[in-house]
C-alpha positions, -999 to +999 in steps of 0.1 A: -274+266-207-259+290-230-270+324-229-279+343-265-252+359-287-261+394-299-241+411-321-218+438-308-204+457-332-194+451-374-167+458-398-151+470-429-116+474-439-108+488-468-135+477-489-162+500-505-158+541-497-146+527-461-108+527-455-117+515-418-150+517-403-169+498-371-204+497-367-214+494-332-249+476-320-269+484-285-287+453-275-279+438-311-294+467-324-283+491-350-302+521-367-290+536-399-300+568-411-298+589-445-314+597-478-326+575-504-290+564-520-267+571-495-255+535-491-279+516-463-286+486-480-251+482-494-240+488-461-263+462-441-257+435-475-223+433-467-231+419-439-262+398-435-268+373-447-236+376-462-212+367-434-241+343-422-228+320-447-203+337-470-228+333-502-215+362-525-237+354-554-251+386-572-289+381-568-277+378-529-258+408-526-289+433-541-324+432-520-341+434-551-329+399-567-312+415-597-276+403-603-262+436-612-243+442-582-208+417-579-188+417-548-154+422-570-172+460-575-172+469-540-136+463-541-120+478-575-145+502-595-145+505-629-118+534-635-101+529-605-058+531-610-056+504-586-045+469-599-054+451-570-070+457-533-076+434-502-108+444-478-124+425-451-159+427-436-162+411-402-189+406-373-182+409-335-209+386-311-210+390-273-224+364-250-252+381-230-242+376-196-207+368-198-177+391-219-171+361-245-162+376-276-170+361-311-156+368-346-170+361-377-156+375-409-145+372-450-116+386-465-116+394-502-088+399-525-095+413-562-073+418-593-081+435-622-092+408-651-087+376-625-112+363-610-120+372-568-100+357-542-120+351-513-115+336-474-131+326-440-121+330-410-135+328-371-122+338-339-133+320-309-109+322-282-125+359-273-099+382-287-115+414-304-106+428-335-089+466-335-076+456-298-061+420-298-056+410-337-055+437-366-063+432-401-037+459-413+002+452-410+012+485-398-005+512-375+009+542-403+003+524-437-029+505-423-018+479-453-042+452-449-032+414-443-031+390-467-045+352-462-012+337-451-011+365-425-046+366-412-041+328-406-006+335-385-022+364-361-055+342-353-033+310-346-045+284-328-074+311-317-098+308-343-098+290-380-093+300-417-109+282-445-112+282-477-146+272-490-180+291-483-193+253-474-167+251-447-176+285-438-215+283-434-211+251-416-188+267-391-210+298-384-240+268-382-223+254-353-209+281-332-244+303-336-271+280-345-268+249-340-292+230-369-287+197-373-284+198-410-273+225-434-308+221-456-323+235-420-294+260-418-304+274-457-338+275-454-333+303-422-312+320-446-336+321-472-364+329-452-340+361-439-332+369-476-374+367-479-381+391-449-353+412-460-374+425-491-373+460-499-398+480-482-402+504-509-425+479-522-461+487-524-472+448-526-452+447-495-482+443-469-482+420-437-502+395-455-470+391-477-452+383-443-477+364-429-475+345-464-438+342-457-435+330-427-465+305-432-443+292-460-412+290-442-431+265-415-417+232-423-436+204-438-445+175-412-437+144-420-452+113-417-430+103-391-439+140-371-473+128-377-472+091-366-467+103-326-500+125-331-524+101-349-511+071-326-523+099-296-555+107-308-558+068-319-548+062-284-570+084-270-604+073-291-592+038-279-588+049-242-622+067-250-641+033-263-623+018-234-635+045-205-672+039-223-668+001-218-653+002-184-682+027-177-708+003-190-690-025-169-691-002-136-729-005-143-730-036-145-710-046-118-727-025-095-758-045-106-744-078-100-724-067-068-760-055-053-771-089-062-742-100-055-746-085-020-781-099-013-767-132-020-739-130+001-764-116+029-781-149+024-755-171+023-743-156+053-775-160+069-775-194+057-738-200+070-745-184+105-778-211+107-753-236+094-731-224+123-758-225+149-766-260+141-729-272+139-723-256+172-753-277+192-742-307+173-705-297+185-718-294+217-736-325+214-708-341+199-689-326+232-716-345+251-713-374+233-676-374+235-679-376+274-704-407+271-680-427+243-649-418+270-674-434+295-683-464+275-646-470+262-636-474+302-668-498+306-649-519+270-617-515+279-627-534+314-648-557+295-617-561+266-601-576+296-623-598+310-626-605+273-590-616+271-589-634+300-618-656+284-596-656+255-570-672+274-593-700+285-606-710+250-572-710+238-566-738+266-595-756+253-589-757+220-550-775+225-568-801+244-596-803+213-570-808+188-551-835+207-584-854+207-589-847+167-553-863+162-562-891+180-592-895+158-577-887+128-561-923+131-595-941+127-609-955+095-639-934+093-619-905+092-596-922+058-630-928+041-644-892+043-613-882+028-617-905-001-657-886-005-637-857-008-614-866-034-641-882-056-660-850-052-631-829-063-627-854-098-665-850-105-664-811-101-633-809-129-649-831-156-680-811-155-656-779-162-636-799-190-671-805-209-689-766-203-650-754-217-656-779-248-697-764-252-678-728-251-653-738-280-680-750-303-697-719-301-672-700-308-658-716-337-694-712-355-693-674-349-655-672-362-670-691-395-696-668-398-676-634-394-657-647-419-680-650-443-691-616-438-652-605-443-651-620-473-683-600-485-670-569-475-637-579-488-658-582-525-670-549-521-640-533-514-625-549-545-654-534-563-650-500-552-610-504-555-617-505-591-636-479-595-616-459-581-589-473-604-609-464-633-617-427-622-576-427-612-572-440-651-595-410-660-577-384-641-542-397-653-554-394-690-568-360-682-535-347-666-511-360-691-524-346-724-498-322-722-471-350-716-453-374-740-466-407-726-481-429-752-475-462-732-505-452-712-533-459-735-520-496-740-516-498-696-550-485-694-563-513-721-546-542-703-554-532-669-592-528-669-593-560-695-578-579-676-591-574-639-580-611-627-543-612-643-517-598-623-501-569-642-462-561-645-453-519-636-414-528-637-411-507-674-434-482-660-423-478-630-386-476-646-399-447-668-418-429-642-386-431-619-367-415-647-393-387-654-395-380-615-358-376-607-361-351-643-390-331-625-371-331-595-336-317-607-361-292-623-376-290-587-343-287-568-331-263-595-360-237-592-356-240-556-321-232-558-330-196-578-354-188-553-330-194-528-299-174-542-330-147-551-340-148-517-300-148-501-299-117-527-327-101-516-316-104-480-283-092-485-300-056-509-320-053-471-288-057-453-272-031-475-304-008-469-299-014-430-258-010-429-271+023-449-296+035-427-275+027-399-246+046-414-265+073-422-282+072-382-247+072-372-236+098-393-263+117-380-259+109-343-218+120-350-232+152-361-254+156-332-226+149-310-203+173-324-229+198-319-236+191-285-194+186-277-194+225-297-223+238-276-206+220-243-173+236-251-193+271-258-208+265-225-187+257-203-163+293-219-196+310-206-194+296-174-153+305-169-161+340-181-189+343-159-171+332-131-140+352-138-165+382-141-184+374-107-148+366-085-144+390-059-108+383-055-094+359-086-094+375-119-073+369-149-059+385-176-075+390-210-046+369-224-053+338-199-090+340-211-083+339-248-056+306-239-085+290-223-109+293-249-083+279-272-076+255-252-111+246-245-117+246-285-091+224-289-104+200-262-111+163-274-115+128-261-082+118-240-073+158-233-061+165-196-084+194-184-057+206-164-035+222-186-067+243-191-074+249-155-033+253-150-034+283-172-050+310-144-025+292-116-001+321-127-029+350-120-037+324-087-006+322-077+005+354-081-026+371-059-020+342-034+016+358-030+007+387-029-021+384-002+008+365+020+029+398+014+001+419+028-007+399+057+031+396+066+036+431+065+006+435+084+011+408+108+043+424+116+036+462+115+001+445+140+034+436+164+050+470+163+025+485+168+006+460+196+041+464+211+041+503+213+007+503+222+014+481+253+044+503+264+018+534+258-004+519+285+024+511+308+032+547+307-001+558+312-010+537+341+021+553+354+010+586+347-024+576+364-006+560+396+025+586+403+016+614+424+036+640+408+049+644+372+091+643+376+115+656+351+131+627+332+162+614+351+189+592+342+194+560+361+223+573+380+204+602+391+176+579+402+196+550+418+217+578+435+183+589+452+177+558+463+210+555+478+204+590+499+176+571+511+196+545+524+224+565+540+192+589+556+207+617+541+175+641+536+170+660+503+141+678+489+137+683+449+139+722+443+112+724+419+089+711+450+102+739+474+096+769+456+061+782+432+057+814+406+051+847+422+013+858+413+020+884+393+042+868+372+027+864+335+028+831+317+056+836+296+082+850+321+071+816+337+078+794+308+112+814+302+121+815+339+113+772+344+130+763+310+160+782+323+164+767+353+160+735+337+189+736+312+207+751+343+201+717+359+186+736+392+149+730+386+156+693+400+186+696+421+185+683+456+184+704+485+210+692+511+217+706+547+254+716+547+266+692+572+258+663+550+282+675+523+311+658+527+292+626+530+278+635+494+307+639+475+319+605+491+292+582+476+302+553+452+306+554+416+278+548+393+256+575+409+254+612+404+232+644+409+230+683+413+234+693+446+222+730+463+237+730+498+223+764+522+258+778+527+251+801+495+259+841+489+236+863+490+226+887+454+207+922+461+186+913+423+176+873+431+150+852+420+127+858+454+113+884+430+096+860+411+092+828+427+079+817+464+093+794+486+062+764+487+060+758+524+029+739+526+038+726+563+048+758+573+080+750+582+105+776+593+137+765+589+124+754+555+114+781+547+147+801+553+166+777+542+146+777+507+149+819+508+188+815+512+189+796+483+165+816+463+188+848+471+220+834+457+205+835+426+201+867+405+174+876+381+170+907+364+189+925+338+213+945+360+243+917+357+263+934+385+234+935+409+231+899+398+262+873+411+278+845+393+245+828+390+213+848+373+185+844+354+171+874+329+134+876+315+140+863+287+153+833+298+189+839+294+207+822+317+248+819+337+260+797+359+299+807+367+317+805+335+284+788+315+260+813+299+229+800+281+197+806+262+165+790+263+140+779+230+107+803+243+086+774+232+091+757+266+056+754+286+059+753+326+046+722+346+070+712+373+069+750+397+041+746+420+015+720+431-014+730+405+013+733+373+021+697+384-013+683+387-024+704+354+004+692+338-001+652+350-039+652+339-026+670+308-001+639+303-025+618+312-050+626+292-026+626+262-010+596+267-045+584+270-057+598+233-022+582+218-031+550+232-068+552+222-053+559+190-024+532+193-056+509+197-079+523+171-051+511+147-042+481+163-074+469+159-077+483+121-046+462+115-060+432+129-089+439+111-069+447+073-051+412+085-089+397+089-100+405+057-067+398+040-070+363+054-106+361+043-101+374+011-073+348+008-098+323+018-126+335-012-094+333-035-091+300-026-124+291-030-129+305-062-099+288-072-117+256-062-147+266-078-129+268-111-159+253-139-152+212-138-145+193-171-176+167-164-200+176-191-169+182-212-160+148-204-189+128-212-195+151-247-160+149-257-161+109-251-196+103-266-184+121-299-156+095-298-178+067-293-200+078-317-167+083-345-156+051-333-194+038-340-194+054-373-161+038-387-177+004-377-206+012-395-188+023-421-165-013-423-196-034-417-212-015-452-181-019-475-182-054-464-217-059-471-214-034-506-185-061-513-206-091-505-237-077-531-209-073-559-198-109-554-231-126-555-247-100-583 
């Protein structure tokens, strides 16, 4: 269903005092303010009803009635210098739960002594007025657009027409929907009505009241045939409920009768049943005694047969003894008794046969005497009847030339006895019958051609009423096709509105309205639906761009995040933290191993003095460090030469315990770390520690020193440190500190390495979900079915009306021919 239209805003271009001016509505509602005079009514005129229907007659235009006011004065005054000026009033609807637009408007062009120019146009493909089409040519001169122009910049968006009909019927359909324009006028009168000036004191609510009772349309007989066949209905179903009530009554009277009687014929059928059970148990009995007695005759049937048998034997030997005495004369002559018999038997028939005849020839002669009495009669009343036929005759053909009668009458009943020749009268009354019945067959004739006429005037009425049914069935449909088109650009701009993901641009919803406007029977919905693949498309795309990028910075960064654990379980397994070593340093290593050449890492001999303040330690460990001592190995002496002959590939910093002495060394500020307390360790450690100076005295301090400030020689090399350096490797607690310090930062960078790992994975979620809604939506893109069936129902119906239409010329064709 459609939701309302309301109107949004209105406006006026150059016509009136206004150059350009929009009106705007809140809830299609709009209050204007100002003194008596200051241009209200002209204002709200311009506008309704007058873009309702585009009606611009004078008594329309003034709430009063009068006809003073004329739309061409709005337009050029009387003094103005201008010869000619174009203005346009137009009104902006908005869908109440969708953003579909609706444009209604007139343009009017006037000339000085020529009478106004005037056009109508829509615009229904949602583009607004002031932001998508502009009734002005240019932005600076604001030079309003003539007709030819207006009807270029709308396009295939809207319409322009020429005639108010056109017009009104137009805004009919897209806002109203009447099914006839009589409908459509009578709400515009009944606005013009309501629209009285309330200055009026005779104005009062009974005057509304009186109005709107008026405006209440007439019911018809056929609006009142479905309520007197109710209430008929329903005094029928009334006498009928009385009847069946009386009948319920009744019935309950004869079923408790009815009920006695069946008690007693129950009774009497369960007595009936008592007696036919002892006589079926009788008969039972009796059975038993027949079985007996029909073994006792089936023996004596046998015994009966067997005596059977004997007889028969007895009977062959009697006949052999008649044949013998057949032979004898006494037998001939009792034949001959016989015979005679016989004879004397017949002629006593033969004579009773001749009594019968007699008697019934007498009783022939005598009903024929009596026939030939009745026969008399009959003649008799014969001619009476002949005379009152005579009578009649004479009485019915006064009026007809037929003087031979009189002399027929004369000779007939004259001469009763004498036969009487009807050969000339039969020849004239042949000759007057065929005359009365061309007469006959001529009046039938008329009636019939008045009859065939008559029936083809009804067929005429019936092609008409059916032409006008179809007619109004067409225009039913192309309501319904107009409101199914409106309907279904609700539905699209409600779903474009309530997409999460899919959304298109105001130019894509303006083609589908056209296109949807433009929709008829045989129209392939997709090139409609095709029209947001570009938006679809292009969101699709750039989802997949997303998720690849994030796919792929998910890898990088899954990838980090596994070689951030790695180092952290490292961190958590090694003992110690280790300055970072090259692989030659550390496969070298491994080789000492091997060859069981013993070395120990300085920085694990030797530990900061306790006095020593933090930042002399950072300076003093960050110096050794870029001096490549802080992890040099510490070899015994004897092992040197086996050292310096190890293979290629490998290398390392070596501190052998042959070393000079320096009064100013580094024993000042660091400890030799002898944890096993190990004596030749530990002097080994303290020779080494004394070869290198420290201090700021640099003859005190050798080839080899270290200052407080981090400054740094080794032989010809001199160096400086950063002073941002922190210390970790010099003694056991800096080492553990400085592992759980590691440790515990590695562990935050991975925790953090995961946190957006997993918001990756999750952006690559949602991107992949919100791909899956745009698909869905896409899918869910407002089907073509009602569209369909309205679009191919108007076309039956056109299809039904040109029938209709062929069926009444040919029918308005046949009436002229047989007129």
């Amino acid at each position: 269903m459609n939701s309302k239209w309301q109107i949004s805003k209105v406006g006026l271009i150059d016509f009136w005092y206004y150059d350009e001016e929009e009106l705007d509505f809140i809830d299609g509602r709009m209050l204007l303010r100002g003194a008596n005079g200051s241009g209200k009514s002209v204002t709200m005129q311009s506008f309704i009803p007058l873009l309702l229907d585009g009606n611009m007659r004078p008594e329309r235009l003034d709430p009063f009635g009068s006809r003073a006011r004329k739309m061409e004065n709005y337009l050029l005054e009387e003094g103005d210098e201008r010869e000619e000026r174009t203005g346009y009033l137009y009104m902006e609807l908005k869908r109440l739960e969708s953003e579909e637009y609706l444009t209604l408007g007139i343009g009017l062009r006037a000339r000085k002594n020529k009478k106004l120019e005037s056009w109508y146009f829509c615009i229904t493909d949602g583009r607004r007025i002031g932001k998508d089409v502009f009734l002005y040519k240019t932005m600076e001169n604001k030079i309003t657009c003539s007709k030819g122009e207006l009807k270029n910049r709308i396009g295939e968006g809207g319409r322009v027409m020429d005639t108010q009909g056109e017009y009104a019927l137009c805004v009919n359909r897209l806002l109203f929907g009447f099914e006839t324009q009589e409908e459509y006028k009578e709400l515009l009168e009944l606005l013009i009505q309501l629209r009285t000036p309330k200055l009026s004191k005779d104005f009062k609510p009974s005057v509304i009241n009186e109005i709107l009772s008026s405006s209440l349309q007439t019911l018809s007989e056929d609006d009142l045939r479905p309520m007197s066949e109710a209430i008929e209905n329903m005094d029928n179903l009334k006498t009928n409920l009385d009847t069946l009530k009386e009948s319920i009554r009744g019935a309950k009277q004869i079923e408790k009768v009815y009920d006695q009687y069946n008690r007693i014929v129950l009774y009497d059928k369960a007595l009936m049943f008592s007696d036919v059970s002892k006589r079926f148990e009788n008969c039972e009995k009796d059975g038993c005694q027949f079985k007996e007695n029909l073994q006792a005759n089936r023996e004596k049937l046998r015994e009966e047969k067997l005596r059977y048998e004997e007889l028969k034997r007895e009977e062959e030997i009697l006949k052999e003894e008649k044949i013998s005495l057949d032979k004898s004369d006494a037998a001939r002559l009792k034949e001959q008794e016989t015979r005679l018999m016989e004879e004397l038997l017949e002629k006593q028939e033969e004579e009773n046969n001749k009594k019968r005849q007699e008697t019934e020839k007498r009783e022939r002669e005598i009903d024929a005497e009596e026939r030939i009495k009745q026969e008399e009669e009959k003649a008799d009343s014969i001619w009476e009847e002949i005379e009152g036929y005579m009578e009649e005759m004479e009485n019915e053909i006064e009026e007809i030339p037929f003087d031979e009668f009189s002399f027929m009458k004369g000779e007939i009943l004259n001469e009763k006895e004498a036969d009487y020749n009807f050969s000339s009268h039969n020849q004239l009354l042949n000759t007057y019958t065929q005359k009365v019945a061309h007469g006959r067959d001529a009046l039938l004739e008329e009636n019939t051609q008045r009859e065939k006429y008559d029936g083809y005037l009804k067929e005429l009425d019936i092609c008409r009423e059916e032409q006008n049914q179809a007619e109004k069935e067409l225009s039913q449909y192309e309501n319904l096709l107009a409101e199914t088109k409106a309907e279904l650009t609700e539905q699209i701009y409600i779903w474009e509105k309530e997409n999460q993901e899919l959304h298109f641009r105001t130019e894509t919803m303006q083609n589908i309205s056209r296109k949807i406007e433009a929709y008829e029977m045989g129209s392939d919905y997709l090139e409609i639906r095709n029209l947001g693949k570009t938006e679809f498309y292009e969101t699709e795309r750039s989802f997949s761009e997303k998720s690849f990028l994030m796919e792929q910075a998910l890898k990088e960064k899954q990838t980090f995040l596994k070689e951030k654990q790695k180092e952290l379980e490292e961190w958590e397994n090694q003992k110690e933290p280790e300055p970072e070593q090259s692989d030659a340093v550390r496969k070298n290593r491994e080789l000492l191993k091997e060859k069981g050449i013993p070395f120990l890492q300085f920085y694990k001999t030797i530990d900061f003095s306790s006095g020593l303040g933090e930042e002399q330690m950072n300076h003093l460990e960050e110096a050794l460090l870029s001096m490549g001592v802080l992890d040099a190995l510490i070899i015994p002496k004897e092992y040197r030469a086996q050292v310096y002959a190890l293979d290629k590939g490998v290398c390392d910093r070596y501190i052998f315990s042959d070393v000079s002495h320096v009064r100013q060394n580094i024993q000042e500020v660091l400890e030799v770390d002898n944890g096993e307390n190990d004596i030749l360790l530990y002097q080994n450690i303290a020779n080494i520690l004394s070869s290198v100076g420290y201090g700021n005295d640099g003859e005190e301090r050798g080839n080899a020193w270290i200052d407080a400030n981090g400054n740094y020689k080794l032989g010809i090399l001199e160096g400086t440190v950063t002073k941002e350096y922190r210390a970790h490797f010099i003694g056991v607690r800096a080492r553990e500190r400085f592992r759980k310090e590691k440790t515990e930062s590695l562990r935050q960078i991975y925790m953090q390495l995961k946190a957006e790992a997993e918001s990756l994975e999750e952006q690559c979620r949602e991107i992949k979900e919100r791909m899956k809604i745009l698909r869905k939506e896409w899918e869910a893109f407002p089907g073509d079915k009602d569209l369909k069936v309205a679009a191919k129902e108007l076309a039956d119906r056109e299809f039904l009306l040109e029938l209709k239409n062929k069926r009444l010329w040919n029918q308005q064709e046949l009436v002229e021919k047989e007129r």
